[in-house]
N, CA and C atoms as a LAMMPS dump frame, in Angstrom:
ITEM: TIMESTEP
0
ITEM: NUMBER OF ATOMS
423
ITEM: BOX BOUNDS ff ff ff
-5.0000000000000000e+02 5.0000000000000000e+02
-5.0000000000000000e+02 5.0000000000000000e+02
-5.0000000000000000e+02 5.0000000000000000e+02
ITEM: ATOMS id mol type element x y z
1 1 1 N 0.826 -1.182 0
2 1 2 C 0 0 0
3 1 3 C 0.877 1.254 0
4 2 1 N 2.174 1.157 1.097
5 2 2 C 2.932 2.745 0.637
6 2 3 C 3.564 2.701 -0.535
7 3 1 N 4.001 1.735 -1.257
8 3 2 C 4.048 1.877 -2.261
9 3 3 C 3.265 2.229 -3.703
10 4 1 N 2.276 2.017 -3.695
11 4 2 C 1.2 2.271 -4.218
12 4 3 C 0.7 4.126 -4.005
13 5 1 N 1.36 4.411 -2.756
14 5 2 C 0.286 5.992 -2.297
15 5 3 C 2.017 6.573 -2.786
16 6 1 N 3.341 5.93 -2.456
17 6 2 C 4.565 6.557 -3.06
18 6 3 C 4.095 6.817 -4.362
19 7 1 N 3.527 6.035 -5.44
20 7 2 C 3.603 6.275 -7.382
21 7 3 C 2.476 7.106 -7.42
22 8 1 N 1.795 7.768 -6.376
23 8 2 C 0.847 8.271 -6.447
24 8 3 C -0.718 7.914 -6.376
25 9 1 N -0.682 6.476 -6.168
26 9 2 C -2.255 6.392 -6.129
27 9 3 C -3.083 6.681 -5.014
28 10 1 N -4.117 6.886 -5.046
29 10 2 C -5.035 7.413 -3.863
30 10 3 C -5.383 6.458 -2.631
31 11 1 N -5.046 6.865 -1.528
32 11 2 C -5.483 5.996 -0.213
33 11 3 C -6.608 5.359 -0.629
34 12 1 N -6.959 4.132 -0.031
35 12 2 C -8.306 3.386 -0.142
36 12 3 C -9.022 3.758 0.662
37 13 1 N -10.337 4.488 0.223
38 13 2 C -11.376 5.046 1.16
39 13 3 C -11.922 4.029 2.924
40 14 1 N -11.645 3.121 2.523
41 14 2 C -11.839 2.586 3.601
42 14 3 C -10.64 1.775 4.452
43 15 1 N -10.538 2.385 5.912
44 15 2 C -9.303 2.494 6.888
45 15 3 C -9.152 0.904 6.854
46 16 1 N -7.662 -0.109 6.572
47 16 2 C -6.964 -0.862 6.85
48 16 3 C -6.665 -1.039 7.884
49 17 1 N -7.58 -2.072 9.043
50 17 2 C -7.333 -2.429 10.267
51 17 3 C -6.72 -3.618 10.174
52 18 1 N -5.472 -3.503 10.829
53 18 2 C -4.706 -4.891 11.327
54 18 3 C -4.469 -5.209 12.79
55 19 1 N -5.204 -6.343 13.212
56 19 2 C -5.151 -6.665 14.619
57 19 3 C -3.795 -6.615 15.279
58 20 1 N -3.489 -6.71 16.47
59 20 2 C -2.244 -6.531 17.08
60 20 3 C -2.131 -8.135 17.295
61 21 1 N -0.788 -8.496 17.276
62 21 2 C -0.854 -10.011 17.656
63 21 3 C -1.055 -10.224 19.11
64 22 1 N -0.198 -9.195 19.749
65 22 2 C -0.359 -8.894 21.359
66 22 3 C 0.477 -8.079 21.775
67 23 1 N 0.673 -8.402 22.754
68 23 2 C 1.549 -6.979 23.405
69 23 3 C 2.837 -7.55 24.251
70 24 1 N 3.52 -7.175 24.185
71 24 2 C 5.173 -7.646 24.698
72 24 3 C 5.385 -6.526 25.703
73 25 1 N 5.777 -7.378 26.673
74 25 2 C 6.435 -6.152 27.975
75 25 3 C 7.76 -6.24 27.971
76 26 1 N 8.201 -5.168 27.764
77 26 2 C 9.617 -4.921 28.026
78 26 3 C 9.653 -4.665 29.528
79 27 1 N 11.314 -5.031 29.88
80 27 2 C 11.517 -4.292 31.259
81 27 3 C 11.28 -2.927 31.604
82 28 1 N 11.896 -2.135 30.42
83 28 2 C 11.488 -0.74 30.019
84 28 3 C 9.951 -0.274 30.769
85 29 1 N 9.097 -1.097 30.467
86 29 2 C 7.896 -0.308 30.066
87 29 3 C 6.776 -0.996 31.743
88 30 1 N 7.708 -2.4 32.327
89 30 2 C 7.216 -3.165 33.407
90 30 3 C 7.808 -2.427 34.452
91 31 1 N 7.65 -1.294 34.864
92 31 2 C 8.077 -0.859 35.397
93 31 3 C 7.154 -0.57 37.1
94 32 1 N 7.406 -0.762 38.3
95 32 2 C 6.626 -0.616 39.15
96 32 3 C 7.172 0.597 40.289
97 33 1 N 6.982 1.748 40.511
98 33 2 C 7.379 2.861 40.922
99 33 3 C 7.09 2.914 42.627
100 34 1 N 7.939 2.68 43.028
101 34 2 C 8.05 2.841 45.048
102 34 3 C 8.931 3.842 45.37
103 35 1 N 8.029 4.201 46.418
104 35 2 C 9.328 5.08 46.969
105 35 3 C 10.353 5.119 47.831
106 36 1 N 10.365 3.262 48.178
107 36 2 C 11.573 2.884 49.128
108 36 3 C 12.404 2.413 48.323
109 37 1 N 14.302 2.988 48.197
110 37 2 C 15.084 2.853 47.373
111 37 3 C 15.014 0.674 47.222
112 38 1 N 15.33 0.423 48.945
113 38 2 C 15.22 -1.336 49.231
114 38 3 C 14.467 -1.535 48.166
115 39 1 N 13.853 -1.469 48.202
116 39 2 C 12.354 -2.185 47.878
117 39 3 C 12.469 -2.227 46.349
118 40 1 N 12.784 -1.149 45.966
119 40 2 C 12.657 -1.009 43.898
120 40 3 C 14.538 -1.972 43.789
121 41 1 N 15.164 -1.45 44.698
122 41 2 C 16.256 -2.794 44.289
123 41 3 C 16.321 -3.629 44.295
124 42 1 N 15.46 -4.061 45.712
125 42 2 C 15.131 -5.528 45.185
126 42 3 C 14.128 -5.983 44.195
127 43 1 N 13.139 -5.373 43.48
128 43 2 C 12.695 -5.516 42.39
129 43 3 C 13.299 -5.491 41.378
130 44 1 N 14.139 -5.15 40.939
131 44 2 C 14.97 -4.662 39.879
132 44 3 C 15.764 -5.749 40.171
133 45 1 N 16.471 -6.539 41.298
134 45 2 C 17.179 -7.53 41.297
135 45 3 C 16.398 -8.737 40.754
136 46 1 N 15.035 -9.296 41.188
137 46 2 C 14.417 -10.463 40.921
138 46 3 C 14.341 -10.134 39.595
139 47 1 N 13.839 -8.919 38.819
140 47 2 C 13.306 -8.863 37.268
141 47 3 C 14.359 -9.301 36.234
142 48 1 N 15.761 -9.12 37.266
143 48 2 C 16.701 -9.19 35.883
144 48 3 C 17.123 -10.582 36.549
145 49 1 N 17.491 -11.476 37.697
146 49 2 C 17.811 -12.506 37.724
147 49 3 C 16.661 -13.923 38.108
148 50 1 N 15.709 -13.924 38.009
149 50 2 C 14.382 -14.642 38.659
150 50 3 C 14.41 -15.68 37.961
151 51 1 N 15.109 -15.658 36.382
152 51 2 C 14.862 -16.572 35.426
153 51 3 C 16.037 -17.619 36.139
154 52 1 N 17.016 -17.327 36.807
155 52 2 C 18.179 -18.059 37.029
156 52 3 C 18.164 -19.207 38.338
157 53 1 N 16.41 -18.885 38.95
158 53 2 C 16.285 -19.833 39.983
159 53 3 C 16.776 -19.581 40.939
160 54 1 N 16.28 -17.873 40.974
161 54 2 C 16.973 -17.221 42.7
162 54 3 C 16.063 -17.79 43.775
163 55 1 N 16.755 -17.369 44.613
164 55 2 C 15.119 -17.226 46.097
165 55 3 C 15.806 -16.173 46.927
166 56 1 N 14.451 -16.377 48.07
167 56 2 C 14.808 -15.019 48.963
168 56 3 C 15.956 -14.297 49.263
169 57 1 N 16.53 -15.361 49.893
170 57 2 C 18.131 -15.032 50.243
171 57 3 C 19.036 -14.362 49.061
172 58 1 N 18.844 -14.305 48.244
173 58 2 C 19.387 -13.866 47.031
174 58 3 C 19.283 -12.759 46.959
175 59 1 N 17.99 -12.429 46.821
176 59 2 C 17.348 -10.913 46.587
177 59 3 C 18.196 -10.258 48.118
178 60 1 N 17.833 -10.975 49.116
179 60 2 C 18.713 -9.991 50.717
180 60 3 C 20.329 -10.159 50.278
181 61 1 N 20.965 -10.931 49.716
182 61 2 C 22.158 -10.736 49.978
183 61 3 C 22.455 -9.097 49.199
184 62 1 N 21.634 -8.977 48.006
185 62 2 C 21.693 -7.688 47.336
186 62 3 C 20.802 -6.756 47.632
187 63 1 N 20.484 -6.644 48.742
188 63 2 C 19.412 -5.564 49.305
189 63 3 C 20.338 -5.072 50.746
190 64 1 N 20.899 -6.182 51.197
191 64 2 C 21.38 -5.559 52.836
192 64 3 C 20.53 -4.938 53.707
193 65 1 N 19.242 -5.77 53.751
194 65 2 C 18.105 -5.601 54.73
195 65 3 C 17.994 -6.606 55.362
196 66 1 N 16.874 -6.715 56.685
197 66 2 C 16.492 -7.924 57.342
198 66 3 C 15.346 -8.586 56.237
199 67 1 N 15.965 -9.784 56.537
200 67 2 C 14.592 -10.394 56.08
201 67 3 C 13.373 -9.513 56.214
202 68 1 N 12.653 -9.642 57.777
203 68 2 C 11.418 -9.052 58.17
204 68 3 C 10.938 -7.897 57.698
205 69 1 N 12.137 -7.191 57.543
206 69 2 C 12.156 -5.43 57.089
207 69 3 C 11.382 -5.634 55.742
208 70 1 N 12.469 -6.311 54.723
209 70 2 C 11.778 -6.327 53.252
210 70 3 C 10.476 -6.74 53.145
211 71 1 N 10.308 -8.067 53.784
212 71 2 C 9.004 -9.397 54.03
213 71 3 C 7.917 -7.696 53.705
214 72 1 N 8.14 -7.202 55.464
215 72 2 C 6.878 -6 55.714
216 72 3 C 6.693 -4.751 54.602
217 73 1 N 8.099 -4.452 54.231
218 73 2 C 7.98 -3.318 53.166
219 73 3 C 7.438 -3.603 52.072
220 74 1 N 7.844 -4.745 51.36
221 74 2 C 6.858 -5.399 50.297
222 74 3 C 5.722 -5.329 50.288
223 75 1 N 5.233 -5.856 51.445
224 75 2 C 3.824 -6.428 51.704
225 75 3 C 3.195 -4.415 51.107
226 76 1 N 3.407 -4.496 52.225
227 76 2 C 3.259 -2.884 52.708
228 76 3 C 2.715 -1.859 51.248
229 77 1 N 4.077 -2.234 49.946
230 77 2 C 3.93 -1.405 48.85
231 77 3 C 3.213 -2.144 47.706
232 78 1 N 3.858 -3.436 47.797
233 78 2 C 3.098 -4.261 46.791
234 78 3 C 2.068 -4.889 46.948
235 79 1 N 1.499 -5.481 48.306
236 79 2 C 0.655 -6.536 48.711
237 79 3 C 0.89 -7.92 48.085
238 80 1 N 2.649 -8.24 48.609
239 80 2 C 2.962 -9.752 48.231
240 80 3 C 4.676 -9.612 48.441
241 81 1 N 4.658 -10.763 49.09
242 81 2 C 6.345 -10.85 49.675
243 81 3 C 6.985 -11.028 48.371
244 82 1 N 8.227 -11.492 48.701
245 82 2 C 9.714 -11.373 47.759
246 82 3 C 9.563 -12.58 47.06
247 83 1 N 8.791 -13.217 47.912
248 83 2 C 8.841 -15.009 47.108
249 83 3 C 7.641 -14.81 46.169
250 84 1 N 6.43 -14.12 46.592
251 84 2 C 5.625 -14.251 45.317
252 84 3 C 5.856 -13.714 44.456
253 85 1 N 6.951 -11.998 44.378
254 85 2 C 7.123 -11.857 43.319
255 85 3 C 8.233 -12.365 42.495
256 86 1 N 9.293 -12.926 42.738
257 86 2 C 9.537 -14.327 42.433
258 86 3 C 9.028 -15.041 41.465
259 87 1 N 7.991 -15.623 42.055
260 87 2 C 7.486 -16.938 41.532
261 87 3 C 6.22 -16.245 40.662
262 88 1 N 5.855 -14.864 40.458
263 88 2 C 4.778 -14.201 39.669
264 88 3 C 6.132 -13.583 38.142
265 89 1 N 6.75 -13.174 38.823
266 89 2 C 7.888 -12.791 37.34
267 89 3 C 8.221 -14.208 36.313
268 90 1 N 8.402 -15.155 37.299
269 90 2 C 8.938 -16.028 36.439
270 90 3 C 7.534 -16.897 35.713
271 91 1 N 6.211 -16.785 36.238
272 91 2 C 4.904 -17.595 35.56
273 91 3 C 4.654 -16.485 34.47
274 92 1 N 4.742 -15.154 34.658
275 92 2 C 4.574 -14.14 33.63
276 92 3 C 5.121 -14.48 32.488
277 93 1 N 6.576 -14.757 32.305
278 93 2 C 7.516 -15.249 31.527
279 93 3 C 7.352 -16.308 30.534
280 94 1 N 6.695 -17.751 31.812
281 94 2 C 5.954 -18.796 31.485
282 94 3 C 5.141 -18.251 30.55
283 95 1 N 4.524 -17.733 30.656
284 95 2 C 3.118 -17.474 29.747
285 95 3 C 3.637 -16.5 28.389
286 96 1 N 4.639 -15.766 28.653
287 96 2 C 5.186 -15.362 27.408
288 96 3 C 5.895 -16.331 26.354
289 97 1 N 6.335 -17.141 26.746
290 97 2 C 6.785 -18.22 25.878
291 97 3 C 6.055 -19.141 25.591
292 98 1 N 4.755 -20.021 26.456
293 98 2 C 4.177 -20.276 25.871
294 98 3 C 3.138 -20.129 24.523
295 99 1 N 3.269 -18.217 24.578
296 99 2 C 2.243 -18.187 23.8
297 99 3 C 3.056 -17.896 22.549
298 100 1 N 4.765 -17.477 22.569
299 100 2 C 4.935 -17.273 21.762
300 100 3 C 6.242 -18.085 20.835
301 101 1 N 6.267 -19.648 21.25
302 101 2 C 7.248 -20.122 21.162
303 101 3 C 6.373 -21.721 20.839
304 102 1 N 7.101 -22.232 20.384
305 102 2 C 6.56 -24 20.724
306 102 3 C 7.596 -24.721 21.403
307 103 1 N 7.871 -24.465 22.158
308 103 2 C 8.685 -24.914 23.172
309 103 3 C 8.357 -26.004 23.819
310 104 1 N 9.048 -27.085 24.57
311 104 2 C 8.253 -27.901 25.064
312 104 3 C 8.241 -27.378 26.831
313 105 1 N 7.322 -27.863 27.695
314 105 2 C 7.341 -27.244 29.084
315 105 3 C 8.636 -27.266 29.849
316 106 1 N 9.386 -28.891 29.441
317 106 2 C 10.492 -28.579 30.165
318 106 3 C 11.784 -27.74 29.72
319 107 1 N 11.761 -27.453 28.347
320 107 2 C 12.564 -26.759 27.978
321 107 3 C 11.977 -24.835 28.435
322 108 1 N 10.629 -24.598 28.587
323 108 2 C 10.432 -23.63 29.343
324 108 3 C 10.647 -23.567 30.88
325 109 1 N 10.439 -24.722 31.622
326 109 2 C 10.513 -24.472 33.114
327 109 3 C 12.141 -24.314 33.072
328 110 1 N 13.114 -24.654 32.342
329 110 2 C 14.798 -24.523 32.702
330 110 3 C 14.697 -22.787 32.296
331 111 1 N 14.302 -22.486 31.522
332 111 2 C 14.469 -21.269 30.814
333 111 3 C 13.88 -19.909 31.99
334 112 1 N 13.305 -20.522 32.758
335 112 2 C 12.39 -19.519 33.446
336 112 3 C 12.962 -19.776 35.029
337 113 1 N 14.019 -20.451 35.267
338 113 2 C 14.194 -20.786 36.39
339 113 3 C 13.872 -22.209 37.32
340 114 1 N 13.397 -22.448 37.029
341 114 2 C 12.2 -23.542 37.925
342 114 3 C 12.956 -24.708 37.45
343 115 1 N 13.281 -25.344 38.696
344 115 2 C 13.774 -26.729 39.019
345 115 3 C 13.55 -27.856 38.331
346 116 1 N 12.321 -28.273 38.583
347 116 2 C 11.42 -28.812 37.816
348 116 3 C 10.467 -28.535 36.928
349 117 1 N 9.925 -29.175 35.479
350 117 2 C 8.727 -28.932 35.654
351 117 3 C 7.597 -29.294 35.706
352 118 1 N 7.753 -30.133 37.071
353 118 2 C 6.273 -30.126 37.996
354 118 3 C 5.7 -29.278 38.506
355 119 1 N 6.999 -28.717 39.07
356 119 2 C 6.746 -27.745 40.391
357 119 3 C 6.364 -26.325 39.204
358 120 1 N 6.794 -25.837 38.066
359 120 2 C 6.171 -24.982 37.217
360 120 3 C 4.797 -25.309 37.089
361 121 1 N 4.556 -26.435 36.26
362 121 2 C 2.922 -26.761 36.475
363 121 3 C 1.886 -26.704 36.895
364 122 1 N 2.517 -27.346 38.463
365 122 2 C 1.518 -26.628 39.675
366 122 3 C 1.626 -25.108 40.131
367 123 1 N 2.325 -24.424 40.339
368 123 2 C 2.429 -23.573 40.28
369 123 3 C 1.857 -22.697 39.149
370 124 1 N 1.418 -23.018 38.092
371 124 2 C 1.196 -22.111 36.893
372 124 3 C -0.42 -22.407 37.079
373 125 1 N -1.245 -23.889 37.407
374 125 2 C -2.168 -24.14 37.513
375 125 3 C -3.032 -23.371 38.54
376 126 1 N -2.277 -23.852 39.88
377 126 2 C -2.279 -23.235 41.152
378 126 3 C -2.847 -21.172 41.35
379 127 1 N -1.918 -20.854 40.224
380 127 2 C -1.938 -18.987 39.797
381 127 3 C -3.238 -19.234 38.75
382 128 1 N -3.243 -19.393 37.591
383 128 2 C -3.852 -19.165 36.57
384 128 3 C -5.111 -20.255 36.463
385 129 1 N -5.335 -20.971 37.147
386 129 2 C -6.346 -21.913 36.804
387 129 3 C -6.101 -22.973 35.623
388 130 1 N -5.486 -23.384 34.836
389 130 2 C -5.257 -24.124 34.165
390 130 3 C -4.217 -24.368 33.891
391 131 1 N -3.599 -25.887 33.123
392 131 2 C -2.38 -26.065 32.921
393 131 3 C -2.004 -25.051 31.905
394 132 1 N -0.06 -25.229 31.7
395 132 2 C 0.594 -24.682 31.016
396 132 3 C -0.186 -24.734 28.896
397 133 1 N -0.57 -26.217 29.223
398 133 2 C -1.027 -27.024 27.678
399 133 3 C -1.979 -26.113 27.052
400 134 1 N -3.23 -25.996 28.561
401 134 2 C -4.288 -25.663 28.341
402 134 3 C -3.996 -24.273 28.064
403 135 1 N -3.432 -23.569 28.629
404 135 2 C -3.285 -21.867 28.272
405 135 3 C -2.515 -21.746 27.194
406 136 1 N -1.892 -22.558 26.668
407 136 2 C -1.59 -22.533 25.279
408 136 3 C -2.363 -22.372 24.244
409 137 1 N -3.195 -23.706 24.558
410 137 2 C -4.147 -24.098 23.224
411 137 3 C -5.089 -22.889 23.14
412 138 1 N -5.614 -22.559 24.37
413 138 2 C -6.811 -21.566 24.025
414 138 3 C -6.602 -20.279 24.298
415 139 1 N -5.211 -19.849 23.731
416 139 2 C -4.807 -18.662 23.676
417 139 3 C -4.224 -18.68 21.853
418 140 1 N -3.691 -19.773 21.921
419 140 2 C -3.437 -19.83 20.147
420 140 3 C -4.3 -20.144 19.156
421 141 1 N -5.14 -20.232 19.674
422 141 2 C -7.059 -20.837 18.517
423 141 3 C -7.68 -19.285 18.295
C-alpha cells in the first residue's frame, strides 16, 4: 500500500485495520514505581535474575536488609512478599513463551528458572487456573 500511495495512487477510502498479535512487555515499560530505594532494588534484582532460579536469600544478599524489614515493606507497597514476586515474574515469563514459542514445558521451566517442571505446572495451575497445555491451546485458537 505505501508503495502504491509513493507512485501516487489514492489511499483506499476505507481504513486498513490490522489486529495486534499482542503486546510484549519490556523491562522498560514493566516498570513498578516505590518510593523505598530497598524495595525497587530488590525488584529490579528479581526482574533481571528470577529466570536463574533465585530465592529469597538472594534478593537480601543484594538488598542488605532484614529479612522481616523487606518481608513488611513489600507487603506494605506491593501486597505480596519477595517469594511471590519471584514466583509471579517467572509464571509471567511462562506465559510469554508459551504463547509465543513452541517450546516444550520442560525446555520452558529450565528457561524460566524452575527446578522442575512439575513444580512450574503446579504452580502455573495453582496462579492461573489451568495447565501450562491448556493456556496454550486456548490462547493460540
Amino acid at each position: 500500500m505505501l508503495d502504491k500511495l509513493l507512485d501516487g495512487h489514492s489511499p483506499p477510502e476505507d481504513p486498513l485495520v490490522i489486529e495486534p498479535l499482542g503486546i510484549v512487555r519490556r523491562q522498560s515499560t514493566d516498570i513498578v514505581a516505590v518510593n523505598d530505594s530497598e524495595v525497587a532494588a530488590a525488584i529490579r534484582y528479581i526482574r533481571a535474575n528470577a529466570f536463574g532460579g533465585i530465592c529469597v536469600n538472594d534478593v537480601l544478599d543484594n538488598t542488605h536488609i532484614s529479612r522481616s524489614t523487606l518481608e513488611r515493606r513489600f507487603t506494605r507497597l506491593l501486597g505480596r512478599s519477595p517469594k511471590v514476586e519471584i514466583l509471579r515474574t517467572q509464571l509471567e515469563q511462562v506465559k510469554q513463551l508459551l504463547l509465543t514459542t513452541d517450546y516444550p514445558l520442560g525446555k520452558i521451566s529450565r528457561m524460566t528458572g524452575f527446578s522442575y517442571t512439575e513444580s512450574m505446572c503446579y504452580s502455573f495451575k495453582r496462579t492461573f487456573g489451568q495447565t501450562p497445555g491448556q493456556y496454550r491451546n486456548e490462547s493460540t485458537q
